[in-house]
PASEBA-1860 file (N, C-alpha, C; in nm, 3 decimals):
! residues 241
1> XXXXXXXX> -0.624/-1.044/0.881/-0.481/-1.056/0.904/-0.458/-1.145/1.026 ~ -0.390/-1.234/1.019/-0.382/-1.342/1.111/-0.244/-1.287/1.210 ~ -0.256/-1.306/1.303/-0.133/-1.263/1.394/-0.175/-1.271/1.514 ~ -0.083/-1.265/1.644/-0.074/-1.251/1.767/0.058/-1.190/1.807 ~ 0.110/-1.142/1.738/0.245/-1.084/1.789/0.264/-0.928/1.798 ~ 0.312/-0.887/1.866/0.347/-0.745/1.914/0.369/-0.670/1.765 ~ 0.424/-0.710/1.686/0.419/-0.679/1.552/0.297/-0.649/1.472 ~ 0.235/-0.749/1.480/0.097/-0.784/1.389/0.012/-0.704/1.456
9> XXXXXXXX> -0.006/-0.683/1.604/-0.076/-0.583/1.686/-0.098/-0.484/1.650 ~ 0.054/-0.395/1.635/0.047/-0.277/1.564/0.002/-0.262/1.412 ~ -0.005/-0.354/1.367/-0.033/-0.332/1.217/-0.219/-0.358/1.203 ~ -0.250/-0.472/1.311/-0.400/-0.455/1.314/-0.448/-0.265/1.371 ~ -0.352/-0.244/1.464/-0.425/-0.104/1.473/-0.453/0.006/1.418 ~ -0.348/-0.031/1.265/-0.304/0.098/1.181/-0.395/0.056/1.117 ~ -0.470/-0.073/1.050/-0.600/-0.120/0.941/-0.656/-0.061/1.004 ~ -0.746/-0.067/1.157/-0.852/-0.041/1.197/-0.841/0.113/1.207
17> XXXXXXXX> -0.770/0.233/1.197/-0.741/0.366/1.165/-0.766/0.354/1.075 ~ -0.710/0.279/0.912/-0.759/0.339/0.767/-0.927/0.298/0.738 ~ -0.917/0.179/0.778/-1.099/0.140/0.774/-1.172/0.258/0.820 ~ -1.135/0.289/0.952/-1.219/0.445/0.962/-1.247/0.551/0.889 ~ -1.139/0.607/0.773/-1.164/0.694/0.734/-1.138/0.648/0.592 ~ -1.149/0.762/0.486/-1.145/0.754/0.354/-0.965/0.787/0.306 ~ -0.862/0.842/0.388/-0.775/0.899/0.357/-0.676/0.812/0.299 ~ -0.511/0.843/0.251/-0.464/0.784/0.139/-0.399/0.681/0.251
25> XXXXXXXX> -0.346/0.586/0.201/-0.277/0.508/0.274/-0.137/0.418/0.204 ~ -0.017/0.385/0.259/0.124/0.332/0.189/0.137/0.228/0.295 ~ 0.134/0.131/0.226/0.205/-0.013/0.290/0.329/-0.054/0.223 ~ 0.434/-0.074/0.382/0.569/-0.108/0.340/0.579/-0.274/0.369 ~ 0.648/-0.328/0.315/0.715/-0.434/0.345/0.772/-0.551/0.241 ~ 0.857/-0.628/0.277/0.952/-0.721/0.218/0.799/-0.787/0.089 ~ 0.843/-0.848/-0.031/0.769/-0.917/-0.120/0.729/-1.057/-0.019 ~ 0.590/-1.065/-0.028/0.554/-1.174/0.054/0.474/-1.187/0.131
33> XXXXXXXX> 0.509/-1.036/0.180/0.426/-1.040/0.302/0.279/-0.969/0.368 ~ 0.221/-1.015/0.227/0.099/-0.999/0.205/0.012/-0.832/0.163 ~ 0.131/-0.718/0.115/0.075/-0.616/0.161/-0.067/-0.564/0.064 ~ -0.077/-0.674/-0.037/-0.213/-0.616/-0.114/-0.336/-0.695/-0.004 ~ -0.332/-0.774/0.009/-0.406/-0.842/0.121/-0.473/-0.755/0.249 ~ -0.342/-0.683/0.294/-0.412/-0.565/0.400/-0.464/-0.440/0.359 ~ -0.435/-0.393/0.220/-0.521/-0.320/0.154/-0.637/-0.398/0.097 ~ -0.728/-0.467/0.025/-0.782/-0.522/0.023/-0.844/-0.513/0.110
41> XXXXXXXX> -0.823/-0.584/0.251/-0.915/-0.578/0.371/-0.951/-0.431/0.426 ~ -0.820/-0.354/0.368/-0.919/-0.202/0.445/-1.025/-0.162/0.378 ~ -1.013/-0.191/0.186/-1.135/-0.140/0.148/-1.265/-0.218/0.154 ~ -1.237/-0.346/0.160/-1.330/-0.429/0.165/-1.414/-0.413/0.297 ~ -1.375/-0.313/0.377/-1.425/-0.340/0.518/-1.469/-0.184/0.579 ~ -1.435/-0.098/0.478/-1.472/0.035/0.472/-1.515/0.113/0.361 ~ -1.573/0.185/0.386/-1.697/0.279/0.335/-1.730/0.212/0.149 ~ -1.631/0.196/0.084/-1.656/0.190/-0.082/-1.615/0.055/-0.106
49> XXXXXXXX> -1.661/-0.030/0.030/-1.672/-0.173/-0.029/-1.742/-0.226/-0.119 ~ -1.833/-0.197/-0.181/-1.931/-0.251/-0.322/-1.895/-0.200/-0.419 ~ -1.750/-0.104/-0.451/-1.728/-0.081/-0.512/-1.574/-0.103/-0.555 ~ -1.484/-0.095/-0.664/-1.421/-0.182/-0.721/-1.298/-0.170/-0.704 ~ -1.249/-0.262/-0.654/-1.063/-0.242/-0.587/-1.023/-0.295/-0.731 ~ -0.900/-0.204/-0.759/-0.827/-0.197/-0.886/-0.690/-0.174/-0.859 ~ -0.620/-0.285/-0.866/-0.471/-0.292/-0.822/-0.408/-0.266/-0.987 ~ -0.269/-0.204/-0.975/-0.222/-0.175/-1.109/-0.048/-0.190/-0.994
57> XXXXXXXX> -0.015/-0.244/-1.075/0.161/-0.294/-1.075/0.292/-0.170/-1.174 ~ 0.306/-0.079/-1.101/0.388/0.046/-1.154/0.521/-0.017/-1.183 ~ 0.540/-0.197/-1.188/0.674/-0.238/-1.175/0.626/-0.337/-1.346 ~ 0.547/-0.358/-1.333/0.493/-0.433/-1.467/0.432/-0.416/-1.559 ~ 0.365/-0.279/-1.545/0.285/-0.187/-1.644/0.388/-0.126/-1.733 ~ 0.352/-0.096/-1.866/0.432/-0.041/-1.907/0.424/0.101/-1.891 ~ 0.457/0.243/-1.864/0.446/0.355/-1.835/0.299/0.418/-1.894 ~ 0.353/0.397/-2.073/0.207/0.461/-2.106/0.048/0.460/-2.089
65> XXXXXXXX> 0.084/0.273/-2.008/-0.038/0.183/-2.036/-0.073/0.262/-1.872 ~ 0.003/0.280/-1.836/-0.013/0.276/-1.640/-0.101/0.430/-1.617 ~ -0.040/0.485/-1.728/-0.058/0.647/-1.699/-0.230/0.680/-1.762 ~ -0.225/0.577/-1.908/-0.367/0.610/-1.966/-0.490/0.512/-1.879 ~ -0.447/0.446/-1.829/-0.496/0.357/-1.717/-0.562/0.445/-1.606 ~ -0.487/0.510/-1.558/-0.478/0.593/-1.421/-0.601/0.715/-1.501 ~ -0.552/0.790/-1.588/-0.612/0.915/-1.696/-0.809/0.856/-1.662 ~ -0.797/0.722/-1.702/-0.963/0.642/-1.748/-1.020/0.640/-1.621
73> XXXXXXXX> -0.954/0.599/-1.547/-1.030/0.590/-1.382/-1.021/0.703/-1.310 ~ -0.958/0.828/-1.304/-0.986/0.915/-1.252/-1.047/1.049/-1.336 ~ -1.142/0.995/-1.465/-1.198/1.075/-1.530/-1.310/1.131/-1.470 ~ -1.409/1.229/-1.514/-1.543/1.270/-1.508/-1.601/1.124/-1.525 ~ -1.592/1.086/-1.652/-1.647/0.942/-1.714/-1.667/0.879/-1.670 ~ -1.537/0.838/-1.559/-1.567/0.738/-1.472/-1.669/0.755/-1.318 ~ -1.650/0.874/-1.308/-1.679/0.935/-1.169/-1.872/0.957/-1.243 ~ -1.895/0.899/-1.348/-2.037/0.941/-1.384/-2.071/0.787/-1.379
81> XXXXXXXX> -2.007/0.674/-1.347/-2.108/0.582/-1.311/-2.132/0.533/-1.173 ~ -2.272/0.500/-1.183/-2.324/0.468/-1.069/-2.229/0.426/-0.970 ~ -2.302/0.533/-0.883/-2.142/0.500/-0.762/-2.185/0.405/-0.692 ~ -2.274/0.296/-0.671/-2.353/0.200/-0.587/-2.294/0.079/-0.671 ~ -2.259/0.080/-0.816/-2.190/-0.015/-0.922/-2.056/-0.106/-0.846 ~ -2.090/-0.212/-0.908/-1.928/-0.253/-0.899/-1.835/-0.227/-0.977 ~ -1.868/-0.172/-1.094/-1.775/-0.090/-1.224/-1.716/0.039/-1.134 ~ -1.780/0.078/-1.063/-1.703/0.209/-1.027/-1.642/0.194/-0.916
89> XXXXXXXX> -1.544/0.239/-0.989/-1.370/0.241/-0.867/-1.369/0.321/-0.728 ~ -1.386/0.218/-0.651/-1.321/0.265/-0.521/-1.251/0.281/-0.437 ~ -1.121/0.223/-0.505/-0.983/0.193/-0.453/-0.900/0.168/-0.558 ~ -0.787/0.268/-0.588/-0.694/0.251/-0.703/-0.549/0.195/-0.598 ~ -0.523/0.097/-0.587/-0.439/0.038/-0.558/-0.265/0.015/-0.647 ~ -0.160/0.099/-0.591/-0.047/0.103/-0.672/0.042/0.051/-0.607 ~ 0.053/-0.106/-0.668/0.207/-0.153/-0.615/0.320/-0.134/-0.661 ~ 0.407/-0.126/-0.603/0.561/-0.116/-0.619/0.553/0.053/-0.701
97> XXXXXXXX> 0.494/0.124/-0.573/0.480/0.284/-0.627/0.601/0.321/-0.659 ~ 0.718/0.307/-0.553/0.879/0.318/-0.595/0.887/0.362/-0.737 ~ 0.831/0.264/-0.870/0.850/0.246/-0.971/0.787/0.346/-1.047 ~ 0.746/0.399/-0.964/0.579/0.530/-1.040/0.665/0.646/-1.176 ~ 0.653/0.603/-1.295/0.738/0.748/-1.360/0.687/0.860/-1.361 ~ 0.791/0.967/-1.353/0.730/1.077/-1.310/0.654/1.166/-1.364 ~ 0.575/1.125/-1.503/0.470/1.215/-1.542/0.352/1.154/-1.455 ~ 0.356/1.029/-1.448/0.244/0.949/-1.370/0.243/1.008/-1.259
105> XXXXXXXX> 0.343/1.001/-1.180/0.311/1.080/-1.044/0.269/1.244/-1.073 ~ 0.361/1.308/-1.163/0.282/1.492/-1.200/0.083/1.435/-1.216 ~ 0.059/1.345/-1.303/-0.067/1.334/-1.255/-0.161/1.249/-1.193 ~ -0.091/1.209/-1.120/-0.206/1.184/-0.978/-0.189/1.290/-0.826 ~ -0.103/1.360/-0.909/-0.086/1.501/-0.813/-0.155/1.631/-0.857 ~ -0.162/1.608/-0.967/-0.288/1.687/-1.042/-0.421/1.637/-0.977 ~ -0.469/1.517/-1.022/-0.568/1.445/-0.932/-0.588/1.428/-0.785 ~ -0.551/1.468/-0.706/-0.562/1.435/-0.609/-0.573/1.584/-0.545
113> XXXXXXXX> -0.459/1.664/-0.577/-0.455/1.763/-0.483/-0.490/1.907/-0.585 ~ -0.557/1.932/-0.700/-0.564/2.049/-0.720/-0.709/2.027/-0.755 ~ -0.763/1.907/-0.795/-0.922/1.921/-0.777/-0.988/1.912/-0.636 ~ -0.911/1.907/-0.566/-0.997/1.940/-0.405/-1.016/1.756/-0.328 ~ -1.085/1.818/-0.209/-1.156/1.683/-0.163/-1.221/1.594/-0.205 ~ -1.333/1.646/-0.302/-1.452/1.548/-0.328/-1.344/1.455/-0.410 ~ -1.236/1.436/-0.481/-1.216/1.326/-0.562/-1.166/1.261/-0.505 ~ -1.123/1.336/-0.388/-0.970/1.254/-0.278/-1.078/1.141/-0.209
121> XXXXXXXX> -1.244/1.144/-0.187/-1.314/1.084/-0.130/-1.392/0.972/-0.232 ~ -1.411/1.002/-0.304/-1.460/0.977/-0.424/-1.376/0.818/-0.495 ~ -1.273/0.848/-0.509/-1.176/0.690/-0.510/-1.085/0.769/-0.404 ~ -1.083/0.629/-0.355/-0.932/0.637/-0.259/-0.812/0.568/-0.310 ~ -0.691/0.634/-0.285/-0.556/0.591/-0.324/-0.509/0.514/-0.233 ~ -0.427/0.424/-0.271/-0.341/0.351/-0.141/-0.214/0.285/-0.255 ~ -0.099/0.241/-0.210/-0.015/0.200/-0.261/0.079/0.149/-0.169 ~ 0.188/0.089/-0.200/0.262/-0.027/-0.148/0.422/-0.022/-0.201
129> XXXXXXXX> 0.509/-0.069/-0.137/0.626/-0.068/-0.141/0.738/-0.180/-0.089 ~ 0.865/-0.198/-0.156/0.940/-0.327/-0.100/1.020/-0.248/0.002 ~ 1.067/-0.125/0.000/1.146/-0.047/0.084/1.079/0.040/0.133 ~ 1.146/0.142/0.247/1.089/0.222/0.267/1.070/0.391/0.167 ~ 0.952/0.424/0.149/0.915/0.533/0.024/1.017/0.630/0.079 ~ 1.055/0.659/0.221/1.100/0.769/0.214/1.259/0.793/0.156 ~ 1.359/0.695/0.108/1.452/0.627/0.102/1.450/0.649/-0.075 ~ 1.327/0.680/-0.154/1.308/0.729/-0.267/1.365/0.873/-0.308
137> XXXXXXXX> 1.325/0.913/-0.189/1.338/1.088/-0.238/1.481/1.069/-0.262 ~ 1.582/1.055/-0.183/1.720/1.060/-0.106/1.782/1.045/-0.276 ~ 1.697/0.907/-0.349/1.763/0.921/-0.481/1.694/0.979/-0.618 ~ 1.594/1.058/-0.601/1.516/1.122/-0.679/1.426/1.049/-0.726 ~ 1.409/0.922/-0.695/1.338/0.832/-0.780/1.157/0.890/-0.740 ~ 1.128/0.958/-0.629/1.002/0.981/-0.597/0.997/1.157/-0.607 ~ 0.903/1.234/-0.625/0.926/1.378/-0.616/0.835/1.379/-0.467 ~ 0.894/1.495/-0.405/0.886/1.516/-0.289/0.757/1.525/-0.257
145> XXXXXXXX> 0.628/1.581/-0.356/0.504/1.620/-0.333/0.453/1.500/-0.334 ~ 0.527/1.403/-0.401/0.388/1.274/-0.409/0.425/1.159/-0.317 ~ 0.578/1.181/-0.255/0.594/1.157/-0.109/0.464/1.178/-0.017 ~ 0.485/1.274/-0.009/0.396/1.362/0.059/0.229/1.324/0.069 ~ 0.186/1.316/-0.065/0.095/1.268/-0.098/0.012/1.090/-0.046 ~ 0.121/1.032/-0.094/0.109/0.894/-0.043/0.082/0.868/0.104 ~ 0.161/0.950/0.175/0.195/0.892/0.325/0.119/0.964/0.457 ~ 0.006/0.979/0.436/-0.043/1.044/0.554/-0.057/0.951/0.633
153> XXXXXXXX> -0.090/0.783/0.572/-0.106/0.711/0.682/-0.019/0.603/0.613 ~ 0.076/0.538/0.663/0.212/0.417/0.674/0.188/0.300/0.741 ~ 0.166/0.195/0.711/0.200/0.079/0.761/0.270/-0.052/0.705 ~ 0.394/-0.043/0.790/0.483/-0.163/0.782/0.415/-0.267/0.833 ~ 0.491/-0.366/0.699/0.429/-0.516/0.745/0.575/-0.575/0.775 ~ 0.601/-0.620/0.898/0.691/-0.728/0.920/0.701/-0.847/0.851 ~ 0.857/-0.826/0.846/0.866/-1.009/0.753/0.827/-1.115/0.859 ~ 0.801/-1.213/0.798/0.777/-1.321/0.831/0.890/-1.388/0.979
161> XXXXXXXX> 1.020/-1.357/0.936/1.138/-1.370/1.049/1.144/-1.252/1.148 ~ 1.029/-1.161/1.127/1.019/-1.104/1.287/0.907/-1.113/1.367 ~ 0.820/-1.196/1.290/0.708/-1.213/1.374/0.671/-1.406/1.341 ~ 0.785/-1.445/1.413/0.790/-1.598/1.443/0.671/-1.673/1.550 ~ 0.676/-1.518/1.653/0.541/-1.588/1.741/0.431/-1.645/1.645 ~ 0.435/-1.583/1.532/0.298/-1.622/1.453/0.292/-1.737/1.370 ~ 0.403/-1.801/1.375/0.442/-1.913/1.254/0.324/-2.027/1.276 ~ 0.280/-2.048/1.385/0.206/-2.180/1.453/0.063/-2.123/1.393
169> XXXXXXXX> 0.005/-2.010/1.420/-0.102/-1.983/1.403/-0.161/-1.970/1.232 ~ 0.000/-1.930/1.152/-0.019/-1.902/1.020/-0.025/-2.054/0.977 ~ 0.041/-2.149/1.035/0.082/-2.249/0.943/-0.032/-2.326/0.961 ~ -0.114/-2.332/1.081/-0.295/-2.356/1.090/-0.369/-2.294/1.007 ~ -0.392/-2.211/0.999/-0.476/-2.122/0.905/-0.467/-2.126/0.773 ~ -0.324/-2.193/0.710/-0.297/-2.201/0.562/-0.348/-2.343/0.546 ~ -0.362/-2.373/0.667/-0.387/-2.568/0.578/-0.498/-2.582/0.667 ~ -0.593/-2.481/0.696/-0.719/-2.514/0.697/-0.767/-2.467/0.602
177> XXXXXXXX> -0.735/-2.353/0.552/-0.747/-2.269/0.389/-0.760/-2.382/0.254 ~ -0.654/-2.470/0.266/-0.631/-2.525/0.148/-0.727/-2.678/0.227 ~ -0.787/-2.737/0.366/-0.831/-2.809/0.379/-1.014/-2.803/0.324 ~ -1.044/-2.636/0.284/-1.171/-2.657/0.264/-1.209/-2.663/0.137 ~ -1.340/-2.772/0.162/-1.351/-2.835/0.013/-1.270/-2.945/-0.044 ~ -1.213/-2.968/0.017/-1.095/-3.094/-0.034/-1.145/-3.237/0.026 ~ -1.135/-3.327/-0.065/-1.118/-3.442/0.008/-1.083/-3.498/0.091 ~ -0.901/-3.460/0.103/-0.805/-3.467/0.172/-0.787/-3.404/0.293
185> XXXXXXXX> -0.844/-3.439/0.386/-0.824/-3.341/0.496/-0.669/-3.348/0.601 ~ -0.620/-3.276/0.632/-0.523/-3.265/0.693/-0.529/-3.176/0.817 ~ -0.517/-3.269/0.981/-0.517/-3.222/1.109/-0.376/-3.078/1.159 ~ -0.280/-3.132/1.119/-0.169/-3.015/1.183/-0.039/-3.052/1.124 ~ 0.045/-3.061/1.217/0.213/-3.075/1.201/0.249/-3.126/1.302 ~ 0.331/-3.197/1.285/0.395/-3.295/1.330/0.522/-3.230/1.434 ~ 0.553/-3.250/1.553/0.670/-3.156/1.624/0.808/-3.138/1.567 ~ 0.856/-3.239/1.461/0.974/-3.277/1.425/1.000/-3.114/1.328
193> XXXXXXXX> 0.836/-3.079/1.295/0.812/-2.957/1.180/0.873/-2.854/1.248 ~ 0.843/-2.814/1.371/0.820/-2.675/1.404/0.950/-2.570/1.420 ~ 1.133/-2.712/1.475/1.222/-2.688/1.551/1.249/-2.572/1.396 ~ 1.235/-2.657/1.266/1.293/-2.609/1.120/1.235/-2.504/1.066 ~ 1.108/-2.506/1.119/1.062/-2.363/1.034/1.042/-2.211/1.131 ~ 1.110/-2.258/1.265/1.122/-2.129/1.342/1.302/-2.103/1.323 ~ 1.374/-2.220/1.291/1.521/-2.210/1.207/1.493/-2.063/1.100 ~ 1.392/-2.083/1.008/1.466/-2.109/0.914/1.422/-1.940/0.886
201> XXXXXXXX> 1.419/-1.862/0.799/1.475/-1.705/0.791/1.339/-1.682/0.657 ~ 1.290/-1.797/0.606/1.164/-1.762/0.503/1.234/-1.635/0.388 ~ 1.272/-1.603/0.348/1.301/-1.481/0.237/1.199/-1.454/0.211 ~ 1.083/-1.563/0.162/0.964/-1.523/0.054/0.843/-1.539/0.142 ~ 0.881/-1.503/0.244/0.726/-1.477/0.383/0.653/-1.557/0.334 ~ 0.513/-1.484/0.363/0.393/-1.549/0.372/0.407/-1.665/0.229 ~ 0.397/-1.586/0.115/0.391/-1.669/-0.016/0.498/-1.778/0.017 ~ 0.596/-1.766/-0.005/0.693/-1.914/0.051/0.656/-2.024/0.183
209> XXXXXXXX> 0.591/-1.944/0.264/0.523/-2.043/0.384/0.401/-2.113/0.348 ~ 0.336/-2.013/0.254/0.170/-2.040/0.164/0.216/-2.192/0.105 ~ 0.313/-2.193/0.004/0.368/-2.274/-0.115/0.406/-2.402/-0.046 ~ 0.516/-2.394/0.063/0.550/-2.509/0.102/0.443/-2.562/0.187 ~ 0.343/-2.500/0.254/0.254/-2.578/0.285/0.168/-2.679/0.186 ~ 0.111/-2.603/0.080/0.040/-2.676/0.017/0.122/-2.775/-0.060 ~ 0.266/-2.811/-0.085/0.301/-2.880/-0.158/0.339/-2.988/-0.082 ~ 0.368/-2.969/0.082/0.421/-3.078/0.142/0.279/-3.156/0.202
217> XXXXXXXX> 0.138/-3.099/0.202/0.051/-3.141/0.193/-0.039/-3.219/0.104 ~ 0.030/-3.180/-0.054/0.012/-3.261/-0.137/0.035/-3.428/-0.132 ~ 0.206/-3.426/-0.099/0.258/-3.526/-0.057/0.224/-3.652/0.059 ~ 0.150/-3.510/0.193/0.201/-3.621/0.307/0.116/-3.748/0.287 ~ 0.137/-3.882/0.375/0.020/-4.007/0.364/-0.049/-3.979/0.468 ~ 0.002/-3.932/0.598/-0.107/-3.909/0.711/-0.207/-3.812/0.739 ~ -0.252/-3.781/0.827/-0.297/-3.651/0.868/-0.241/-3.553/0.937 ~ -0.106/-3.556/0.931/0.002/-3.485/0.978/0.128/-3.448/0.894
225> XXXXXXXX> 0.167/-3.325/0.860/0.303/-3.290/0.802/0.393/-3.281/0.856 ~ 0.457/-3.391/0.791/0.623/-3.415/0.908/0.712/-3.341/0.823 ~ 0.820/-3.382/0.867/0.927/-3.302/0.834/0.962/-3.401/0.683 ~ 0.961/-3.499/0.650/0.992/-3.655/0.552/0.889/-3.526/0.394 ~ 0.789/-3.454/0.450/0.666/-3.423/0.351/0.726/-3.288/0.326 ~ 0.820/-3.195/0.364/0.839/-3.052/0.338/0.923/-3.089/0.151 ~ 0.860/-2.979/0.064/0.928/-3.001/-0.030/1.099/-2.980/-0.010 ~ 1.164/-3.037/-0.126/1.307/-3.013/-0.156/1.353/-2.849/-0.158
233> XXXXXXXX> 1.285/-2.764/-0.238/1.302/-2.635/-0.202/1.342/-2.601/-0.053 ~ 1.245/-2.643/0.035/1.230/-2.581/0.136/1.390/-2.665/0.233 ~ 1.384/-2.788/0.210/1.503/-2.869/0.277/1.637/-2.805/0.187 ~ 1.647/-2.763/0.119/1.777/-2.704/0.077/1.767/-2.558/0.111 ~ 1.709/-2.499/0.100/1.705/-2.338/0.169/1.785/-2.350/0.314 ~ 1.712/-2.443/0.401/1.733/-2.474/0.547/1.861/-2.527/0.558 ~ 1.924/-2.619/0.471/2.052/-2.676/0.462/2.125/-2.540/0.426 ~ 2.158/-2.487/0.358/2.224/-2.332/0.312/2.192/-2.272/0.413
241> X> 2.076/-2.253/0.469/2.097/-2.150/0.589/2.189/-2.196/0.695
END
């Protein structure tokens, strides 16, 4: 996770808490702003890293598919292959839990909390959100136990427009990302860049900062992205703002 800001601080400290242990974990924040990325890095960097991060989308799945999905990976069946495998699941990853229907949640509340510890250790849960989960209950959309369930450990990811200290460091790091392996190499940005994109309010965070980098990099002729190289998207967003 790339950052230097009082923001990003706190959110490196809450990874380096879930990396420690095996327990469940809920990441909040705006679309964008990377929150499968910081899951990802917790499992990848703790205990059941050789084993298989499995993200499932509770906003794009269709219910039955999500639920017999969920049923297959938290079977005996599954829990009988080699746990050293990369077939066997070590992180069931649920985005846009918000969306979870509620037999799905009756069972991963079955799973989780009436077969005991060993399964709670065994795969770990983590899931993700555009709002805050607790803001669910208020409209029934979440049942209170799997509130409960989800959130022993919380971390908000700041949008992109509150952690501006970081814009310089992200916008290096994305176009050294897209500089490796390429022909095309590209040094930095140009000053004319910087006044517009600490302007400008990003809606679509990281992914929208990701995008216009690589496209105005496509474009530029130098070894520098001026302001002449930002796509049209991005110059009409900034004009409207």
């Amino acid at each position: 996770c790339v950052g230097q800001s009082e923001a990003m601080q706190r959110v490196w400290t809450q990874i380096q808490m879930a990396k420690s242990t095996r327990g469940v974990v809920h990441i909040c924040g705006e679309p964008g702003t990377g929150k499968e990325h910081v899951a990802r890095t917790i499992h990848y960097e703790s205990d059941p890293k050789k084993r298989a991060f499995v993200p499932l989308d509770c906003r794009l799945m269709p219910a039955r598919e999500l639920k017999s999905t969920l049923r297959r990976l938290l079977s005996s069946e599954s829990r009988d292959i080699d746990p050293t495998s990369a077939l066997h699941p070590g992180t069931v990853y649920l985005a846009n839990v918000e969306e979870t229907p509620r037999d799905v949640q009756e069972l991963l509340l079955d799973a989780y909390r009436h077969e005991g510890e060993a399964l709670k250790r065994d795969i770990r849960l983590m899931s993700s959100s555009t709002r805050q989960i607790s803001e669910c209950m208020g409209d029934e959309t979440l049942l209170e136990r799997f509130y409960w369930l989800l959130t022993p450990l919380e971390i908000h990811i700041p949008s992109l427009k509150q952690r501006k200290d970081d814009l310089e460091l992200l916008c290096q790091h994305f176009l050294e990302m897209e500089n490796k392996g390429a022909d095309k190499q590209m040094t930095g940005f140009a000053a004319d860049v910087w006044p517009q994109f600490r302007e400008y309010n990003w809606p679509g965070n990281l992914d929208e900062l990701l995008n216009v980098i690589v496209e105005a990099r496509h474009v530029a002729g130098g070894s520098f992205i001026t302001v002449a190289d930002l796509p049209m998207r991005f110059r009409s967003g900034y004009d409207a703002q």
